[in-house]
ROMAR-289976 format. One line per 5 residues: number of its first residue (from 1); their letters; for each residue x, y, z of C-alpha. Coordinates in steps of 0.1 Angstrom, whole numbers, plus 5000, padded with zeros to 4 digits. Layout:
# ROMAR-289976
NUM> A> X:Y:Z  ...
END
This chain:
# ROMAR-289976
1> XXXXX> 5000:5000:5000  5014:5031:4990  5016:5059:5018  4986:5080:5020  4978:5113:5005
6> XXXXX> 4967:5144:5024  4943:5170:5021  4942:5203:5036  4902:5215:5044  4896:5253:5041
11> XXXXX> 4860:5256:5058  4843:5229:5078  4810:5239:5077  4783:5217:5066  4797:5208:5029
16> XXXXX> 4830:5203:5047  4818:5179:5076  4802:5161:5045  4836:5159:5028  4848:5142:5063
21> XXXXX> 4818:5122:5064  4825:5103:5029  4859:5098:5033  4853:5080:5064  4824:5058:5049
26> XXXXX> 4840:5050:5020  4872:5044:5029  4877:5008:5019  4862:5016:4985  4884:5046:4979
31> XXXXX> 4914:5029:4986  4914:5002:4964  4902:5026:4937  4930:5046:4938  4956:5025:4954
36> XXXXX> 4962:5043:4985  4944:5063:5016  4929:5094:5012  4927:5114:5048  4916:5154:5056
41> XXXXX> 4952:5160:5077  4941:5196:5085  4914:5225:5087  4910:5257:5086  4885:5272:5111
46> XXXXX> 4884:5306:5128  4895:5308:5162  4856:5314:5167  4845:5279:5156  4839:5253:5179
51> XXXXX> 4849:5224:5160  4869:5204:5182  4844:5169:5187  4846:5170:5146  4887:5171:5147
56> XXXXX> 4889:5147:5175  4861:5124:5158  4887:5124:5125  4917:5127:5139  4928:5161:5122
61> XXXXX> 4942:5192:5136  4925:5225:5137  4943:5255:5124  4936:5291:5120  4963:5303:5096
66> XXXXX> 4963:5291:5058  5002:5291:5059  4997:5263:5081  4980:5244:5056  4998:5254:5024
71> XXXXX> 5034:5256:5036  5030:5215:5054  5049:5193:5028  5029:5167:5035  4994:5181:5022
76> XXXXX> 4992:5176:4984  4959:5188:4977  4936:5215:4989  4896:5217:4991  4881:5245:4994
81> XXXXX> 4842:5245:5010  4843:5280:5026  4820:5300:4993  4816:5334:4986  4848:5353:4962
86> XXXXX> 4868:5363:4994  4887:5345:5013  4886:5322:4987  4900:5333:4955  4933:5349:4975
91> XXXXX> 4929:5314:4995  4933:5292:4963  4956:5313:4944  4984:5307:4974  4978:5274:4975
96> XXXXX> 4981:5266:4938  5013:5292:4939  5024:5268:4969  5026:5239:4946  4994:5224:4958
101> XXXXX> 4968:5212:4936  4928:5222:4945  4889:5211:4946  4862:5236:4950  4826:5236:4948
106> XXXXX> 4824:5277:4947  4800:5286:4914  4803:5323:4923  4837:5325:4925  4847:5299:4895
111> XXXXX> 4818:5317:4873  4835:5351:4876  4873:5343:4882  4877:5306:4867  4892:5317:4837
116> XXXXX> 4921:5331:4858  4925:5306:4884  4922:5275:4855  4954:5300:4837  4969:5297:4872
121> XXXXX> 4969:5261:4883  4979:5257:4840  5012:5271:4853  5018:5260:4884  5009:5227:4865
126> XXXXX> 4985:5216:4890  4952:5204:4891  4923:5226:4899  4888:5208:4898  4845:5220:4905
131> XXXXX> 4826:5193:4895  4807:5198:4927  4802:5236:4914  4772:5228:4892  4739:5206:4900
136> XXXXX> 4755:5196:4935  4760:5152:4935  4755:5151:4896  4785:5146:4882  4775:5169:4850
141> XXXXX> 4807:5188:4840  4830:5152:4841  4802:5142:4818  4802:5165:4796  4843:5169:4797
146> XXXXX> 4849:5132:4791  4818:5111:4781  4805:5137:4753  4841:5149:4742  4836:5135:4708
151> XXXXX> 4798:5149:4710  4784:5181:4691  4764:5198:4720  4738:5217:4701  4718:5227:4734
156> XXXXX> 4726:5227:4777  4696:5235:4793  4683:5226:4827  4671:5229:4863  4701:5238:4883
161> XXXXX> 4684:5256:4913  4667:5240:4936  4655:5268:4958  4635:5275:4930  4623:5243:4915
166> XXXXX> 4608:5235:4951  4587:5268:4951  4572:5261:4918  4561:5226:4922  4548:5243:4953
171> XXXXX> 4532:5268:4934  4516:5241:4909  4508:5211:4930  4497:5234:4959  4485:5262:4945
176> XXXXX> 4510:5286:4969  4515:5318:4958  4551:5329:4961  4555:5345:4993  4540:5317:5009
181> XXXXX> 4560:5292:4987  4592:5313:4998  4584:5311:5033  4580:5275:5034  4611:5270:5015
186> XXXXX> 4631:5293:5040  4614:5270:5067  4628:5239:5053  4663:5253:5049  4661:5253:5011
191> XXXXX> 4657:5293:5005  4687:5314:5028  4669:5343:5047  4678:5369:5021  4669:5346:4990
196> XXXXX> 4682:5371:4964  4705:5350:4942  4677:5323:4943  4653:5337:4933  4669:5366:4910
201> XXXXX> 4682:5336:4889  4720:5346:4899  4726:5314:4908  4716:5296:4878  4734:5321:4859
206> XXXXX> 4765:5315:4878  4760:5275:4869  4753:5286:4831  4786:5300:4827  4803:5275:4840
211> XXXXX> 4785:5245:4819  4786:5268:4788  4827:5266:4790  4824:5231:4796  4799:5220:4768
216> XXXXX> 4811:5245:4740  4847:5258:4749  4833:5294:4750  4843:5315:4780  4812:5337:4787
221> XXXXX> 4810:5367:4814  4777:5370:4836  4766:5403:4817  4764:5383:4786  4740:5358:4801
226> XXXXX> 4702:5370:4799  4689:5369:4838  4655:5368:4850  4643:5353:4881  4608:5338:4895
231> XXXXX> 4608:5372:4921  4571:5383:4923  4558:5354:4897  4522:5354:4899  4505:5318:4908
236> XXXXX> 4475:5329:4876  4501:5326:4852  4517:5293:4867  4483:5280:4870  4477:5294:4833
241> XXXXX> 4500:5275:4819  4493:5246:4834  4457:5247:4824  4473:5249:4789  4496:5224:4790
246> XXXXX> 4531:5233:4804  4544:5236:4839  4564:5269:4844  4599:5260:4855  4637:5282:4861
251> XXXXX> 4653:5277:4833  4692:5278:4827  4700:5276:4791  4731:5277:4768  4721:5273:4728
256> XXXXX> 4746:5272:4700  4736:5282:4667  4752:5286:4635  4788:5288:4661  4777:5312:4685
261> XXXXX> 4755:5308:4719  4730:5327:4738  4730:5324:4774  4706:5334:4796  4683:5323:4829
266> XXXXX> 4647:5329:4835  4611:5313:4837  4602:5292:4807  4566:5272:4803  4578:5238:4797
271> XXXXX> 4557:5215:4778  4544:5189:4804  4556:5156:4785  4589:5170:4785  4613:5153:4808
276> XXXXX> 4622:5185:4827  4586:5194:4836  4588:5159:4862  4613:5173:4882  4601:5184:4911
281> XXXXX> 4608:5200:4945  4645:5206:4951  4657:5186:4928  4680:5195:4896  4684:5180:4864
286> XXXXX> 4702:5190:4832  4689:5179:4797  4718:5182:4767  4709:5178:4732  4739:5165:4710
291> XXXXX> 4739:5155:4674  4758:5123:4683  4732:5107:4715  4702:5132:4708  4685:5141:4741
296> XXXXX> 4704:5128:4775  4692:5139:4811  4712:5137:4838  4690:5140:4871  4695:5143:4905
301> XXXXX> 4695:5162:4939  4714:5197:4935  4730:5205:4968  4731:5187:5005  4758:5178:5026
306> XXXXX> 4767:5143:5007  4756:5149:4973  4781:5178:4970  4811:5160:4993  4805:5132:4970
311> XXXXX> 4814:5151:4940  4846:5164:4954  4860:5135:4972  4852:5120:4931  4873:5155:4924
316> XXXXX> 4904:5140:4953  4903:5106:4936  4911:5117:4903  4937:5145:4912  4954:5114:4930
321> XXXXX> 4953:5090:4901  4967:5116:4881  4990:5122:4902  5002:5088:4901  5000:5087:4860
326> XXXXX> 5025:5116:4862  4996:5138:4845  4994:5165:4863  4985:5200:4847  4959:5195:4828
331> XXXXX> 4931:5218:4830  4896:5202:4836  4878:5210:4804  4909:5211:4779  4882:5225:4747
336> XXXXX> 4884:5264:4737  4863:5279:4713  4865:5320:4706  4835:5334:4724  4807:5342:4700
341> XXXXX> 4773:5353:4711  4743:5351:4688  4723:5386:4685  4692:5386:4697  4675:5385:4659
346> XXXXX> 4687:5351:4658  4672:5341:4692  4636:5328:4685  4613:5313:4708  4569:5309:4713
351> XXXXX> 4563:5338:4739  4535:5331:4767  4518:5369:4775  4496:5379:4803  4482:5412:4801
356> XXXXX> 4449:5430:4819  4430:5452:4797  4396:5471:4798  4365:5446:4792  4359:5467:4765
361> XXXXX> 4349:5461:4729  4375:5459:4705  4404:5458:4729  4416:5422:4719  4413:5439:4683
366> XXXXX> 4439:5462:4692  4464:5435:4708  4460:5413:4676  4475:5448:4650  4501:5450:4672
371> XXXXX> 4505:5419:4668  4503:5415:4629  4522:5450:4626  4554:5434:4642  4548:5396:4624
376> XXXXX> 4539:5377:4651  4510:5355:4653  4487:5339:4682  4484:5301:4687  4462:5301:4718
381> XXXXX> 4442:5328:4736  4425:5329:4769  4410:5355:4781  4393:5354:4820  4373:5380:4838
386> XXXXX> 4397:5396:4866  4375:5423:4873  4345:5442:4868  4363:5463:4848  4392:5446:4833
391> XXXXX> 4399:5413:4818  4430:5392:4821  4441:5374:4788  4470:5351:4786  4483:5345:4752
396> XXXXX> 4507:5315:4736  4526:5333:4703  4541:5315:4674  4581:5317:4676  4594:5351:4671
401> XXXXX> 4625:5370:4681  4641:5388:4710  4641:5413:4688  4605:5413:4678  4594:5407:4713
406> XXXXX> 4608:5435:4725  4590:5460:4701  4560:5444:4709  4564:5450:4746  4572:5489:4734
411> XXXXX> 4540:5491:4717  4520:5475:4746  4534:5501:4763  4531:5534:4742  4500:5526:4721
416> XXXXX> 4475:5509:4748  4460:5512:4780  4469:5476:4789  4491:5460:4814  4516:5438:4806
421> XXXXX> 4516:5418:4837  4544:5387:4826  4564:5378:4798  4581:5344:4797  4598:5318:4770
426> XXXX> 4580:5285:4757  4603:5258:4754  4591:5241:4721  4607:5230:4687
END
């Protein structure tokens, strides 16, 4: 048996304890997979954390410098579990400098600064892996790197927050409107007291970027992904659309098209045979469309103490058989592509529109020219009595672009008296 290998923990919270957790659970299986033990030698905790019965429990030592983790020979490879951008970019750029390869499972930080700390470990020749970054215990961007590397991905697209996801099956099974589908989640530990990158799709966005690098070598910022979130969404419209035919869903997308992609986040109606309209509560899935395997889903749950360790203790395993190979350096998705981003005339989609206007004659008249006048067309209409004096129609268009859907929001705007109470995408071919 060779001797083991050490890691050096930077955080052990809850993700961290997990990380602790598998590695003890799994430890006979782990070392005949990669020929050797694995152990968590140290920790970094602040002086403030009680962590001792957890150090004690896995024989490791608590420390409260990072020097004392980078600068120990004997550690080879660092994991990261603290989040946010600092600490734990200056964190992981000293440990790579010190020679000292690193997993994280920080989507904020890799979806704003990977670029930069992939260039870095690249020179240091170390390793620096995320699976555990996007979609939590499914192991997506190994996928996608390794099993689909001799794929075309024509299309990424899936549910990849599960704050979200669990409020909208609330909001269609239930029949919760969204504060109380917020509350409940915030109850249950799924939603964090201030739920803004939740529900402001930030998250998802974050996850985009990182998949979109991963399935089409394209290095995308977040102001070039297209962000709206489910803040505010009215339960009419979700039950609108179910009453049509689609269940309203988050929606993380990356689309290539003619070489170029369009990124973007937001709530789509999905139709309700698709596979991504059964995914419920906090659960994620991402659906890829390839020219070589056609549709693929790859389904499970999207954060949690062991789903997530599980991904980066699958992270240490392969660092340390590479390490062993003698093939160290490489980065973890080796494909570039120039960046090209499709202009939004080339983006076309079905629109679903809900919009109160006057029960008056001759209204709907109105919505149908400005309709025509911009060359759209309506495939279903329903209109519902909201008031005594208004009506609430929802409306299904025929696929039209960005472009075309914005000057038909101007017009709503300038030439009517309506209100245009939602906009949102239907997934549909």
């Amino acid at each position: 048996m060779e001797k083991p290998v050490k890691v050096g923990l930077l955080g052990l919270g809850v993700v961290g304890t997990g990380v602790l957790e598998i590695l003890a659970d799994h430890q006979e299986k782990i070392e005949k997979s990669i020929g050797c033990p694995l152990t968590v030698a140290k920790a970094l905790v602040r002086p403030t954390e009680d962590k001792e019965n957890l150090a004690k429990k896995y024989n490791l030592q608590l420390v409260h410098e990072l020097t004392d983790i980078i600068e120990d020979p004997e550690i080879d490879i660092v994991v990261e579990v603290m989040g946010r951008i600092e600490p734990a970019k200056t964190f992981i750029s000293e440990a790579l400098k010190a020679g000292k390869h690193v997993v994280t499972a920080n989507k904020d930080l890799l979806a704003q600064h990977g670029s930069e700390l992939a260039s870095l470990a690249h020179e240091q020749k170390r390793n620096l892996y995320y699976e555990a970054s996007v979609a939590g215990g499914i192991p997506i961007l190994r996928t996608i790197a390794n099993s689909l590397a001799a794929d075309d991905i024509q299309e990424v697209l899936g549910i990849v927050n599960g704050t979200t996801n669990y409020m909208l099956t609330k909001m269609v099974t239930e029949q919760m409107d969204y504060d109380t589908a917020l509350k409940q989640a915030q109850e249950l530990g799924f939603a964090e007291s201030d739920p803004t990158n939740d529900v402001d799709g930030i998250d998802a966005a974050y996850k985009m970027v990182i998949l979109s690098k991963f399935a089409f070598g394209m290095t995308i910022t977040m102001d070039q992904v297209k962000v709206k979130g489910i803040r505010g969404l009215s339960g009419k419209d979700v039950t609108a659309a179910d009453q049509l035919g689609y269940t309203v869903k988050l929606i993380g997308s990356t689309v290539k098209k003619n070489g170029s992609i369009a990124a973007e986040v937001g709530p789509v109606l999905v139709p309700s045979d698709h596979p991504l309209a059964s995914i419920h509560n906090e659960f994620n899935a991402v659906f890829v469309k390839s020219s070589g395997i056609g549709e693929s889903m790859y389904y499970g749950p999207g954060a949690g103490s062991r789903p997530t360790a599980t991904s980066i203790v699958a992270d240490l395993m392969t660092i340390v058989n590479k390490i062993q190979l003698g093939t160290i350096g490489h980065r973890f998705s080796e494909y570039t592509q120039p960046t090209q981003l499709t202009p939004p005339e080339e983006i076309v989609s079905k629109y679903f529109l809900s919009l109160k206007m006057p029960d008056e004659t001759g209204q709907f008249l109105q919505l149908a020219e400005i309709m025509a006048n911009a060359g759209a067309g309506l495939e279903q209409v329903v209109q519902e009595k909201a008031t005594v004096e208004n009506a609430r129609v929802v409306v299904i268009t025929h696929k039209m672009s960005e472009t075309t859907m914005s000057q038909i929001q101007k017009d709503i705007a300038e030439k009517t008296n309506f209100e245009l109470l939602s906009t949102m995408k239907v997934m549909g071919e």
